[in-house]
C-alpha positions in Angstrom: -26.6 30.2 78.2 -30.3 29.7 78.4 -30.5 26.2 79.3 -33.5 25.6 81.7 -35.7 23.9 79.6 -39.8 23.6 80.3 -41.4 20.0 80.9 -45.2 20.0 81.3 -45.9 22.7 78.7 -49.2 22.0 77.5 -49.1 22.2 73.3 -52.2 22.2 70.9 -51.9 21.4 67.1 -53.8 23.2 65.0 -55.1 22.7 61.3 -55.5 26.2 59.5 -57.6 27.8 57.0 -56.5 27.8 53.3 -59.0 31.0 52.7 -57.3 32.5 55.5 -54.0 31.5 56.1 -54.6 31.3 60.3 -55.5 28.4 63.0 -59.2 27.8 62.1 -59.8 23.9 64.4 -58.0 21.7 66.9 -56.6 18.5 66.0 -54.5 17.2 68.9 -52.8 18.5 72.5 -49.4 16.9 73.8 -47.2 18.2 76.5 -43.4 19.0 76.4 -41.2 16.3 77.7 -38.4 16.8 80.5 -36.4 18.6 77.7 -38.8 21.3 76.7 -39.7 19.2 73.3 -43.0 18.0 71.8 -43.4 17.0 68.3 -46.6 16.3 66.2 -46.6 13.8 62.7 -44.7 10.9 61.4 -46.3 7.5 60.9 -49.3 6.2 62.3 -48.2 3.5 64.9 -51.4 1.2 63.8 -51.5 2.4 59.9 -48.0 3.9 59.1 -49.8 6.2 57.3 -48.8 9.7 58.1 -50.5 11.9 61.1 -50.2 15.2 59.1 -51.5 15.8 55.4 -48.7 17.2 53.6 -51.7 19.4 51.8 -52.3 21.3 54.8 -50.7 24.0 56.9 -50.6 23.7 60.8 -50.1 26.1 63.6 -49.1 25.6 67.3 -50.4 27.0 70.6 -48.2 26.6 73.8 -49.6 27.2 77.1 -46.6 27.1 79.6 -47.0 25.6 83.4 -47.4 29.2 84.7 -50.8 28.7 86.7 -51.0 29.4 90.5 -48.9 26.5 92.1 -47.2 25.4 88.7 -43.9 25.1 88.2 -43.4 28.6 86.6 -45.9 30.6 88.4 -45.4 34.0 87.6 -43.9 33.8 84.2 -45.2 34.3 81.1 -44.4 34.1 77.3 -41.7 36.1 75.7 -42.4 39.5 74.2 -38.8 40.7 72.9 -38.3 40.6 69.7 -35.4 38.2 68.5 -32.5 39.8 66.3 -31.5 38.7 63.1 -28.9 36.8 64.0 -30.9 34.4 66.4 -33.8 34.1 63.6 -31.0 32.8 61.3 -29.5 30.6 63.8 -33.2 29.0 64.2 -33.4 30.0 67.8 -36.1 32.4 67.9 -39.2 32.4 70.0 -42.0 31.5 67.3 -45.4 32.4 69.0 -47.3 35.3 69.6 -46.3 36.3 73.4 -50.2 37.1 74.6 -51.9 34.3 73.1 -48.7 31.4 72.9 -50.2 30.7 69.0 -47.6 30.7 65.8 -48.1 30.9 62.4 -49.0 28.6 59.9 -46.7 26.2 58.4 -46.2 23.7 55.9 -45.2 20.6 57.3 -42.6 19.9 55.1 -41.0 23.4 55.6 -37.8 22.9 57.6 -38.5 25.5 60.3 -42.0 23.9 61.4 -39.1 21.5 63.0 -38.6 24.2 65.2 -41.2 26.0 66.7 -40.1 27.3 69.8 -41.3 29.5 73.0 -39.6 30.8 75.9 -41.2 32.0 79.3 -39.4 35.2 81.6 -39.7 34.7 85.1 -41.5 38.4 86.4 -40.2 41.2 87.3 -39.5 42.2 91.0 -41.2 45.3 92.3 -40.3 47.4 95.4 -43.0 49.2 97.2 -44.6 50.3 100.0 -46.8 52.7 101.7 -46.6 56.1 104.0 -49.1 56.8 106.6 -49.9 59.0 109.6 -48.1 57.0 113.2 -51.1 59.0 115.0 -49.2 57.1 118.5 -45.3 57.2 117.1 -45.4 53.5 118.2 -43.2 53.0 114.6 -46.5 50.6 113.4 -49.3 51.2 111.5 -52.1 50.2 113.7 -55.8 49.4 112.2 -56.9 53.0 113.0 -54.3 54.6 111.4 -55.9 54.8 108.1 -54.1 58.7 107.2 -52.3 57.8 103.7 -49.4 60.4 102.9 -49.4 61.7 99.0 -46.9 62.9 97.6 -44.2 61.9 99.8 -41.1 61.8 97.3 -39.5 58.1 97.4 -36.0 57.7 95.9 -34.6 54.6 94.9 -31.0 53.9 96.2 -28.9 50.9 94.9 -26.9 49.2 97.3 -22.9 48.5 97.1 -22.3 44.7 96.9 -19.4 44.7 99.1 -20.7 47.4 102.0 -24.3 46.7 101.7 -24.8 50.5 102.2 -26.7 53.0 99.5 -24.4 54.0 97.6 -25.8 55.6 94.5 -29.2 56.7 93.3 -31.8 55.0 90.4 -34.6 56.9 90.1 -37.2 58.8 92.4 -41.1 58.8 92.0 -43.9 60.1 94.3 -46.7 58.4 96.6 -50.2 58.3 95.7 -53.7 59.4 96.8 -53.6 55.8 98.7 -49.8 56.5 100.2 -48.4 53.7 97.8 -44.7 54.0 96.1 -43.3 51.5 93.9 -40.5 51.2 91.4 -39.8 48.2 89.0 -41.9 45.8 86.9 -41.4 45.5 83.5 -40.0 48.6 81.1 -43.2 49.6 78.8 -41.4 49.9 75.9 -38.9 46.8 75.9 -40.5 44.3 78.5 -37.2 44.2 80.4 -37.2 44.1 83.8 -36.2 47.5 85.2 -34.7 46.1 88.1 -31.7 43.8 88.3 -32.2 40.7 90.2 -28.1 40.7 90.6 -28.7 43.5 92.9 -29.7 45.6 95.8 -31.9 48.2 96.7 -32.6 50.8 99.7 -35.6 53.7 99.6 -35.3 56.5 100.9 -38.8 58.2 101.8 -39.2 62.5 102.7 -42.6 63.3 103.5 -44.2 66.6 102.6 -43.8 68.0 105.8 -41.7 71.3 105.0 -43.3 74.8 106.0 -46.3 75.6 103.6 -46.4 71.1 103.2 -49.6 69.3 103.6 -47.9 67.9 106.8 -45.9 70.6 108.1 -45.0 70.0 111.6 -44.7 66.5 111.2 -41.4 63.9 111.0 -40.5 60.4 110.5 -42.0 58.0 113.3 -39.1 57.5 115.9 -40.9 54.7 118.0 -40.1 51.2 117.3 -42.6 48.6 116.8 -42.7 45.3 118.6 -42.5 42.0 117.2 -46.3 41.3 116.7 -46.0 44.4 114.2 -42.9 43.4 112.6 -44.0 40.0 112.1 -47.4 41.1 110.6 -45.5 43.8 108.2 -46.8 46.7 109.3 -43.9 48.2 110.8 -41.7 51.4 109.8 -38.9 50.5 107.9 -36.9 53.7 107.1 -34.0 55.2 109.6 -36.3 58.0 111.3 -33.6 60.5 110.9 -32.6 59.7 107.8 -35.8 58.4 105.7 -33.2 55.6 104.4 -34.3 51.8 104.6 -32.0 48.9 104.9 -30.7 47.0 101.3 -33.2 44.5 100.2 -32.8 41.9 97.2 -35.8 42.4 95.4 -37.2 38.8 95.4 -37.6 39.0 99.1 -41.3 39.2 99.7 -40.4 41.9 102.6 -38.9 44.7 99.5 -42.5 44.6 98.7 -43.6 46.2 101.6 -40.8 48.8 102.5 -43.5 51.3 105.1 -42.7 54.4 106.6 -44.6 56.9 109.3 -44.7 60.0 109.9 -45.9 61.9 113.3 -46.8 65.3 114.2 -44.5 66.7 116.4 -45.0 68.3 119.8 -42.8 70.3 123.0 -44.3 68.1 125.4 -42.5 64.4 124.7 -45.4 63.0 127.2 -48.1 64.9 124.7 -49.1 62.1 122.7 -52.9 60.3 124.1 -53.3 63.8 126.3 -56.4 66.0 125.6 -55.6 69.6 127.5 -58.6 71.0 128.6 -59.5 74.4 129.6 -61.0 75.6 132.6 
């Protein structure tokens, strides 16, 4: 049951057009109270005459605490589209979900008692990025500016009681700029395509098979130190296997999910020697 209810929501009556039918001039801004209500109307405290005319038609606007630093930061207004069920039971959300304005209503109409909104909380995203390890030192250092495309990322989600990958989601490719990522919102239904509930692993393979942009190249092997770890630049796939570890996807560190590659050589001493000839 959704039970979290929004205090601090800022909530602007508006008076509306006969001609038109929509919100045409402000008349008053409250916020929601620790329950999630406002209300607008009744009597006057000083007059007792009533705060709305009964011969006009009102609309509301709610902007939710969503701001940087604000309770809610990163959510925003529904989109889904209520059933008919929840419409009948009087629970819908009843405002547009870009700009937080309703319709018009007659005061006396029973459902103006109960325009509501609801906020989602975003959508968790995985990502990352593939680059040239010129020094297989397993961190991308500030030179190493070589951005892999096409390196084909799979997304792995993780059993709950191993913590291992244990079945496959969906695979996409990296970019001009080296960048994967999977999740976000579903374009056609606003649902979040990936489920907090769980976890998630990558797996990366870089184009580096005969006749591949990078052939003669494989996954770093080195291992960075703590300086790179700690400033998230570090490799974070198995170098055998291209597999990461399981992340929960609210972690800040599934957002940055990196992985090297390095061209290979005989001579395991080769890397930083020029061999000149005489």
């Amino acid at each position: 049951a959704e039970t979290t209810m929004v205090a601090g929501a800022t909530v602007t009556l508006w008076e509306c057009d006969p001609a038109t039918g929509l919100p045409s001039s402000t008349v008053t801004t409250t916020t929601t109270a620790a329950d999630g209500t406002y209300t607008f109307g009744g009597p006057d405290p000083a007059t007792g005459a009533c705060l709305l005319d009964p011969t006009k038609t009102y609309a509301v606007e709610i902007a939710a605490p969503t701001g940087a630093g604000e309770t809610y930061e990163g959510y925003s207004l529904t989109d889904g589209t209520a059933d008919a069920a929840c419409v009948a039971a009087g629970e819908s959300d009843d405002v547009d979900g870009t700009t937080g304005i309703s319709t018009c209503y007659d005061p006396s109409d029973p459902a103006a008692d109960n325009i509501d909104a609801g906020i989602t909380p975003p959508c968790e995203e995985i990502g990352g990025e593939v680059y040239v390890d010129t020094n297989n030192n397993g961190c991308q250092d500030a030179a190493e500016t070589t951005m892999v495309a096409d390196a084909t990322v799979t997304l792995w989600e993780c059993d709950p009681a191993t913590g291992l990958p244990s079945s496959t989601v969906t695979t996409t490719m990296t970019a001009a700029d080296g960048t994967y990522s999977f999740g976000g919102p579903d374009p056609a239904t606003g649902a979040c395509l990936l489920d907090p509930t769980k976890t998630y692993a990558v797996e990366i393979a870089a184009p580096t098979g005969a006749g591949e942009t990078y052939e003669g190249y494989s996954l770093t092997d080195g291992t960075a130190d703590a300086a790179c770890v700690a400033a998230g630049e570090s490799d974070d796939v198995d170098g055998t296997t291209g597999v990461s570890t399981c992340y929960d996807p609210a972690d800040p560190a599934a957002d940055n999910i990196d992985a090297g590659i390095k061209l290979d050589c005989p001579d395991p001493n080769c890397f930083g020697i020029t061999i000149t000839r005489n």
